[in-house]
LOSELO-836708 format. One record per residue (C-alpha): residue in one letter; x, y, z. Coordinates in steps of 0.25 Angstrom, whole numbers, plus 5000, padded with zeros to 4 digits. Each point is the difference from the previous one (the first is absolute). Last residue first. Example, Ala and Ser with C-alpha at 12.3 -4.5 7.8 and 13.67 -1.06 7.14 Angstrom:
2
S505549965029
A499449865002
END
This chain:
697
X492448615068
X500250145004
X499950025016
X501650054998
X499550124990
X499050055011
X501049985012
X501050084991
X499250124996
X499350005014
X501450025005
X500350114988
X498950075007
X500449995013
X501450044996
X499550124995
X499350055013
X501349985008
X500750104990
X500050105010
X500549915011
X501450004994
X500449855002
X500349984983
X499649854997
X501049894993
X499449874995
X501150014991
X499349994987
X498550045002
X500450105012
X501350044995
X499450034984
X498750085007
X500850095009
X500950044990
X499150024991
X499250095011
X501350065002
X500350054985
X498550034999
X499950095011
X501350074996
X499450024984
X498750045007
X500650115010
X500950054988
X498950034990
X500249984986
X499449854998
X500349944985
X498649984993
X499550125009
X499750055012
X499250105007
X499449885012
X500849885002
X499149884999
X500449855008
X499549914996
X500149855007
X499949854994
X500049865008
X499249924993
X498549975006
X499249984985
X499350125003
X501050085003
X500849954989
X498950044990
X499850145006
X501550024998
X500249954987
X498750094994
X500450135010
X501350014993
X499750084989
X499550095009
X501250025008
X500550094991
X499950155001
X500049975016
X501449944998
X500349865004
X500749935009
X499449854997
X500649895012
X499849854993
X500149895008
X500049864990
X498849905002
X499750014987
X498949904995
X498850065004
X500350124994
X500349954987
X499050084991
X500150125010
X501649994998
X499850034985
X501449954993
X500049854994
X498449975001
X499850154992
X499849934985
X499449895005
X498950075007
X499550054988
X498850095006
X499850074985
X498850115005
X501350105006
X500949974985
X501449905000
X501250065003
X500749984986
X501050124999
X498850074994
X499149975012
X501250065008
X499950144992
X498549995001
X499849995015
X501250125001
X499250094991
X498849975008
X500350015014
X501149935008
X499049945012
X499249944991
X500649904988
X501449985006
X499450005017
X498649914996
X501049894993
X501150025009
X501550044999
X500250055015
X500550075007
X500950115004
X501250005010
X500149865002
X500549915011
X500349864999
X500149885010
X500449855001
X500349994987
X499949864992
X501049984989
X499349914986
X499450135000
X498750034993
X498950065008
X500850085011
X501150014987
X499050084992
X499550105013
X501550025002
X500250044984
X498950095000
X500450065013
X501450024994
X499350074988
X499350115009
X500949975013
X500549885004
X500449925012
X500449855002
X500249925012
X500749865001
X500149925013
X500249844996
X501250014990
X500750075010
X500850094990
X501750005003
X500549874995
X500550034986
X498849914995
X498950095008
X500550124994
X500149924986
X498649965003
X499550155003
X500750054988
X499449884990
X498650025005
X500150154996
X500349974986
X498949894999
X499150115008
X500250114989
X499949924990
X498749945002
X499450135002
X500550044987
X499349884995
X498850025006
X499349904991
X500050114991
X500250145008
X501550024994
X499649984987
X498850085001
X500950135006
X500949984988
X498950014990
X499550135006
X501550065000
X500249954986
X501849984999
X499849875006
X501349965008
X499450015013
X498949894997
X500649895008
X500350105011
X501350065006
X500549945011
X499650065014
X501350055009
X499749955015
X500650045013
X500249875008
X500150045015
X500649915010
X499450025015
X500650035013
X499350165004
X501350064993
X499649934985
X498550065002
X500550125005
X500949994985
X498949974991
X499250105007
X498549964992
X499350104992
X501150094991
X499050004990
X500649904992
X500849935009
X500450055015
X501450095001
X500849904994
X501050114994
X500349984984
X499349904992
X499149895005
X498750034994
X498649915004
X500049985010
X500349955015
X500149835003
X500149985016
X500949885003
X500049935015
X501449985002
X500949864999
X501349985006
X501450094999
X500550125006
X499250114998
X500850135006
X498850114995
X498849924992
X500349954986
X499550064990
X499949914985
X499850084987
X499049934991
X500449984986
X499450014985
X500249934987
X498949954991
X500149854995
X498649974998
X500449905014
X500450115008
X501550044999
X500550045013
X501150095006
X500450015017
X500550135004
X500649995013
X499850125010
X500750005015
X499450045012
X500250155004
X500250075016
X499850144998
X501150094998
X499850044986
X498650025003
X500350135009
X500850084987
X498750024994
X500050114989
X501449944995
X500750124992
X501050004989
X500749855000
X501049984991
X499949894989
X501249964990
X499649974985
X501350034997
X499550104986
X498650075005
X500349995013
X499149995010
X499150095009
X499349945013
X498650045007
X499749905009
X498649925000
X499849885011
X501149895002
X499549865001
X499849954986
X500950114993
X499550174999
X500650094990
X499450124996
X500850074989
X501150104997
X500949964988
X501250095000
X501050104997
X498950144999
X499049915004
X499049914990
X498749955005
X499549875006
X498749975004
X500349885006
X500849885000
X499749885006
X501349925007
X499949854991
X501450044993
X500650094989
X500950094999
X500650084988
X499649934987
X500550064988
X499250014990
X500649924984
X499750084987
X500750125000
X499250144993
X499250035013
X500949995013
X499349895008
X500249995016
X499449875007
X499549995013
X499449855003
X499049965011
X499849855001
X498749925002
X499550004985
X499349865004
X501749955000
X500850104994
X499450154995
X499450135004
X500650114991
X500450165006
X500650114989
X501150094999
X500150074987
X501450074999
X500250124994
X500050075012
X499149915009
X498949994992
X498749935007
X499149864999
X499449935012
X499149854999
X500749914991
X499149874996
X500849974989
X500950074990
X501350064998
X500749875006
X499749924986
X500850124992
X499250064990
X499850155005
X498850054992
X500150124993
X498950115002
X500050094986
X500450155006
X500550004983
X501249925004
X499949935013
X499350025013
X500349905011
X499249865003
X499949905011
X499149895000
X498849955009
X499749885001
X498450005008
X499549904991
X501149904995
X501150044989
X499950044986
X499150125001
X500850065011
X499250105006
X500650145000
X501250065010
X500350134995
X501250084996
X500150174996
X501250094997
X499950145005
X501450025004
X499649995016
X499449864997
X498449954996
X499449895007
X498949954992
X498949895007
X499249944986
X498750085004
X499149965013
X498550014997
X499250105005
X499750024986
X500550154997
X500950045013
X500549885001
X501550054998
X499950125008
X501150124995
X499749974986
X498549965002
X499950145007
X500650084991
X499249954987
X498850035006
X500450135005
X500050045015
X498950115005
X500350085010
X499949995016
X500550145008
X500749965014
X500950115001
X501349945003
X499849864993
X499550074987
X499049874996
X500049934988
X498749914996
X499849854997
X498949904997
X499949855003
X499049904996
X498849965008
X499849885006
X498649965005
X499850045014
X499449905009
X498449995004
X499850025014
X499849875009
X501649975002
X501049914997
X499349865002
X498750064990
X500950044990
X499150084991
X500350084987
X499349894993
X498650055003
X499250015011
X499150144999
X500550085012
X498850075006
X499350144997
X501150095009
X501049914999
X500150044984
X500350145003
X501349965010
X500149904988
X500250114989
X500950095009
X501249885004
X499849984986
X500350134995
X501249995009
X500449874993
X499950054987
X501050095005
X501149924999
X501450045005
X501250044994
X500950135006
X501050094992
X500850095007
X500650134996
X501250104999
X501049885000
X500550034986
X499749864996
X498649995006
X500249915013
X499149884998
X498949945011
X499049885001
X498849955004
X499550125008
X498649985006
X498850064996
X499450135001
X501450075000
X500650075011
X501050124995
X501449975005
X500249975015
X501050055005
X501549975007
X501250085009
X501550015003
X500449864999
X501150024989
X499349934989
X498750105001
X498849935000
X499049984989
X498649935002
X499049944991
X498849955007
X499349885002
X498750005008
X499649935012
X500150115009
X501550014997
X500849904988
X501350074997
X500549994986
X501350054996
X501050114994
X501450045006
X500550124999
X501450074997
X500649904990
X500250094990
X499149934991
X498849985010
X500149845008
X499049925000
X499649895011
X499549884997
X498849935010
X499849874999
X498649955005
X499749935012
X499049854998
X498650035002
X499749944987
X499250114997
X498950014990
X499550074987
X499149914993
X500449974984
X500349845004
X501050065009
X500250144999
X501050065010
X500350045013
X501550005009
X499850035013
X500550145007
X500250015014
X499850155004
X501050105000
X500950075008
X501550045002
X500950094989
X501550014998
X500449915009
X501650004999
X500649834998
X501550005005
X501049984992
X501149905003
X500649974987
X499550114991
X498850004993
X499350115008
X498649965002
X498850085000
X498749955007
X498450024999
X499549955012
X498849905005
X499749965013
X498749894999
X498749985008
X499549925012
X500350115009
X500949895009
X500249904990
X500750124992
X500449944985
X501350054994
X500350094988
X501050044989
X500050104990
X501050004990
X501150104995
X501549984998
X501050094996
X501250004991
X499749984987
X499950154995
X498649984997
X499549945014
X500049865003
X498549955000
X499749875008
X498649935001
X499949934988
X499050024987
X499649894993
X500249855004
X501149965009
X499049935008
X500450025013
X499049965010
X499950105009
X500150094993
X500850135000
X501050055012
X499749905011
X500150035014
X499849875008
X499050005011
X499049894996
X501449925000
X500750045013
X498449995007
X499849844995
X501349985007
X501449964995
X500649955012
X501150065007
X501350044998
X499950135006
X499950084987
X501150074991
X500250135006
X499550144998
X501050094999
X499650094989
X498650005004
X499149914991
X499050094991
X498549985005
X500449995013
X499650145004
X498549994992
X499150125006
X499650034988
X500350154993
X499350054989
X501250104994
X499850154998
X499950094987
X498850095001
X499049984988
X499750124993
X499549944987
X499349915005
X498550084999
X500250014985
X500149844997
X498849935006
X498950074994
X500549994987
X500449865002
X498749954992
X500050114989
X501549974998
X499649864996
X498750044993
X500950084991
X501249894999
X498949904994
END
């Protein structure tokens, strides 16, 4: 395997090793703050402030895996790169950054450039991308002079290294295939690099194949594209001299050591290991629910020792030595809605718990004296902020958007529920800037409400614009499903698809977040919309068939479950994973079983607007709903974004559909039209929409 693998970069490798350092520079000035950039003017929160944002990481946090921040061997530097979108170019500044941590450093760029890069993966064994950006770590070299990352350019991802001080950055040898991951060698001399050249060979053998015709097969997604998708591949690994270039091979046994899923492709237990060699994991806790996870530390004989204390496991997402201290993050409260710091020094019984609170916490990774992690709240965007390991005391290090804090907020109030299976959630209620009193339309976004309301899932739908232009926002949490507690992945899925049960859950959850909004005397009971992506459109094509509460309007950002759309439009191996979930075949037309979720079936019963955003990679699986509420002479409209994905990358789309949103919620809630004479042609159409719906009988 390693021969054929340095037989493949060998005509690649040789011709880098005289690479010129130089930085690739963007023209991005505002990508960092200036050091006296003020608060905002006090205005509104706009669909531009938040499609501007700088984030450093995801944008939805999901604590999960690596983080974006890396503090340099000697604990007292910073590295992460960070990045903005450009409305203007319609494209992203990114930099590579070093932070001092000191109280008021300033961040130095130490690199500029790069392409966005979007997270990929296999789904049902197909290598797809969700659309949605990826986090970059950083890696510092042992003596903390460099700084190792991945830099997408010309729609390949590289490994780069830049000096820490500023003074220059290459390229290291291009691979074939794009690089997964990167470890320093201990000494610092070399770089190991994953990837996966059985995608490369791939890439070849299709490029071959296109020549005699594509045979149709599972490897096709006919609403992602009309090629056949790459299967997955697993990774490989090589070591590469990062000053001349020069690729060799890398051990088996070295590169599952240094990359933990290097074997399978399957995650191993997570092990951290501290700077005296000693080794802790977090592995699944067989006792407690699916998805527990339980915190262990090497005892006698390297034997891994479970730490029995009740808060040492659970759904904990971050694991890391601080000295001799395992510092460790654990979701927990009501629905899991509380983030909780806790410090464990192996060989007591009882963690300490150092902070906790509904603030997400992200990617957290221990300073020289501190905790440094991603904090953002309900209505304050990502800062970067150290805390102590012993007080618990929290000091902000560096806000990346200093503007927002002086735009004009409403207040957030978390409202929790218990749907009648008795599973836990809650909905986060925004109020709009200065509200004083009276009943407000009521938008419903989904489907996580932790950290920053940037827009749901998928950052789709401006919870706070939406807030500033007069209306309530309820930013939904879904409830975990009947069959969530089944260990059998395939048995879990069926539970959850019987009778749509999950389904059902869902909305009997959400039912009780908007009637508590209603009940407090802030939701006009009478002008409800609702939003979604992926499962949030699920949920808002369930309750347009099934709510005891009528909405006036919804918009989704992919549709739709459908009979022709499940079984056609998703290609074989997805057909066949949701026939064994229950869906029932193509040639068994049981109407039944669709009646409470296919919006073709019920087309001429649904009078509600429905606005679909949709990526072109997409919008084929909403084609069946669509051309049934045409027909039927609903008010629907679809739009398609061009290049995008599952979660929309491009900054033009995500500002078109924040204000199109906005657009569609004030005219169907509010009555409300925007004067500018370039949306003239919209509202003719949405005027039709209405006059159409309003003949109805």
């Amino acid at each position: 395997m390693r021969i054929a693998i340095l037989r493949l970069l060998a005509s690649v490798s040789l011709g880098c090793a005289g690479l010129t350092p130089g930085i690739a520079l963007a023209k991005c000035e505002d990508v960092l703050p200036s050091a006296a950039q003020p608060p905002g003017p006090g205005g509104a929160v706009t669909p531009e402030a938040i499609v501007r944002l700088r984030d450093i990481g995801e944008r939805d946090a999901t604590g999960i895996g690596k983080g974006p921040l890396a503090v340099s061997p000697d604990g007292r530097r910073l590295a992460f790169v960070i990045a903005r979108a450009e409305l203007g170019t319609n494209d992203y500044c990114r930099a590579l950054v070093v932070l001092d941590l000191v109280p008021g450093a300033r961040p130095r760029i130490v690199d500029r450039g790069g392409d966005y890069m979007a997270i990929a993966g296999a789904v049902r064994g197909l290598v797809v991308s969700t659309g949605a950006p990826e986090a970059v770590t950083p890696f510092w070299s042992p003596d903390g002079r460099q700084i190792a990352y991945r830099k997408r350019i010309d729609k390949r991802t590289e490994a780069w290294v830049a000096e820490a001080d500023g003074s220059g950055a290459h390229r290291l040898a291009p691979l074939p295939g794009d690089v997964e991951d990167i470890a320093w060698s201990e000494d610092g001399k070399r770089l190991r690099l994953a990837w996966r050249p059985g995608l490369a060979a791939q890439r070849d053998a299709r490029a071959r194949e296109a020549l005699s015709g594509f045979v149709y097969d599972d490897r096709f997604q006919p609403a992602y594209q009309i090629e056949p998708l790459p299967t997955a591949a697993p990774l490989a690994a090589v070591s590469v001299d990062p000053a001349s270039g020069v690729i060799a091979a890398l051990e088996d046994a070295e590169a599952a050591r240094v990359f933990p899923d290097f074997r399978l492709g399957v995650p191993a237990p997570r092990q951290v290991i501290s700077s005296k060699g000693r080794r802790a994991q977090l592995a699944p806790d067989m006792g407690g629910l699916p998805g527990a996870m339980r915190v262990s530390v090497a005892g006698t004989g390297d034997r891994m020792a479970p730490c029995a204390a009740a808060r040492c496991a659970g759904r904990i997402t971050t694991l890391f030595w601080q000295g001799n201290d395992l510092v460790y993050i654990r979701l927990e409260g009501w629905a899991q809605g509380i983030y909780a710091l806790y410090r464990w020094k192996p060989g007591t019984r009882e963690p300490r718990r150092i902070l906790a609170g509904q603030d997400l916490l992200y990617g957290c990774v221990p300073g020289l004296h501190a905790v440094i992690c991603g904090i953002e709240s309900a209505a304050s965007p990502r800062r970067i902020e150290a805390i102590d390991p012993k007080s618990g005391r929290r000091r902000v290090l560096f806000d990346p958007n200093p503007e927002f804090r002086g735009l004009r907020m409403g207040g957030v109030r978390r409202i929790k529920v218990r749907n009648d299976l008795g599973f836990e959630t809650w909905a986060d209620l925004v109020l709009p800037p200065g509200y004083a009193g009276g009943r407000l339309p009521l938008v419903v976004v989904q489907y996580r409400s932790r950290g920053f309301l940037r827009g749901g899932v998928g950052a789709d739908y401006p919870v706070h614009a939406f807030a500033a232009h007069g209306l309530a926002v309820l930013s939904f949490e879904r409830p975990a499903g009947p069959g969530d507690a089944i260990a059998d992945e395939a048995e879990m899925l069926a539970a959850n698809t019987r009778g749509w049960a999950d389904r059902r859950s869902v909305l009997g959850a959400l039912e009780k977040a908007i009637e508590a909004a209603v009940r407090i005397g802030v939701a006009d009971p009478a002008r409800i919309g609702m939003t979604g992506l992926s499962d949030g459109t699920a949920t808002t094509a369930f309750a347009i068939i099934n709510s005891r509460i009528r909405l006036v309007a919804a918009a989704m950002s992919t549709c739709c479950i459908d009979r022709q759309s499940v079984l056609i439009a998703g290609g074989p191996r997805f057909a066949e994973e949701m026939k064994a979930q229950g869906y029932p075949a193509m040639l068994h037309d049981d109407r039944a079983f669709w009646a409470p979720m296919s919006l073709s079936q019920n087309a001429q019963t649904i009078d509600t607007p429905i606005l679909v955003q949709v990526a072109d990679r997409e919008y084929m699986s909403g084609l069946e709903a669509w051309t049934a509420l045409k027909e039927a002479g609903k008010p629907i409209e679809m739009i398609v974004y061009p290049d995008e994905y599952h979660q929309k990358w491009q900054p033009a789309h995500i500002y078109a559909n924040y204000v199109r949103s906005l657009d569609w919620f004030d005219f169907w809630l509010l009555g409300r039209r925007d004067p500018d004479p370039a949306k003239a042609e919209q509202y003719r159409r949405w005027n039709a929409l209405k006059a159409a719906r309003d003949r109805q009988p």
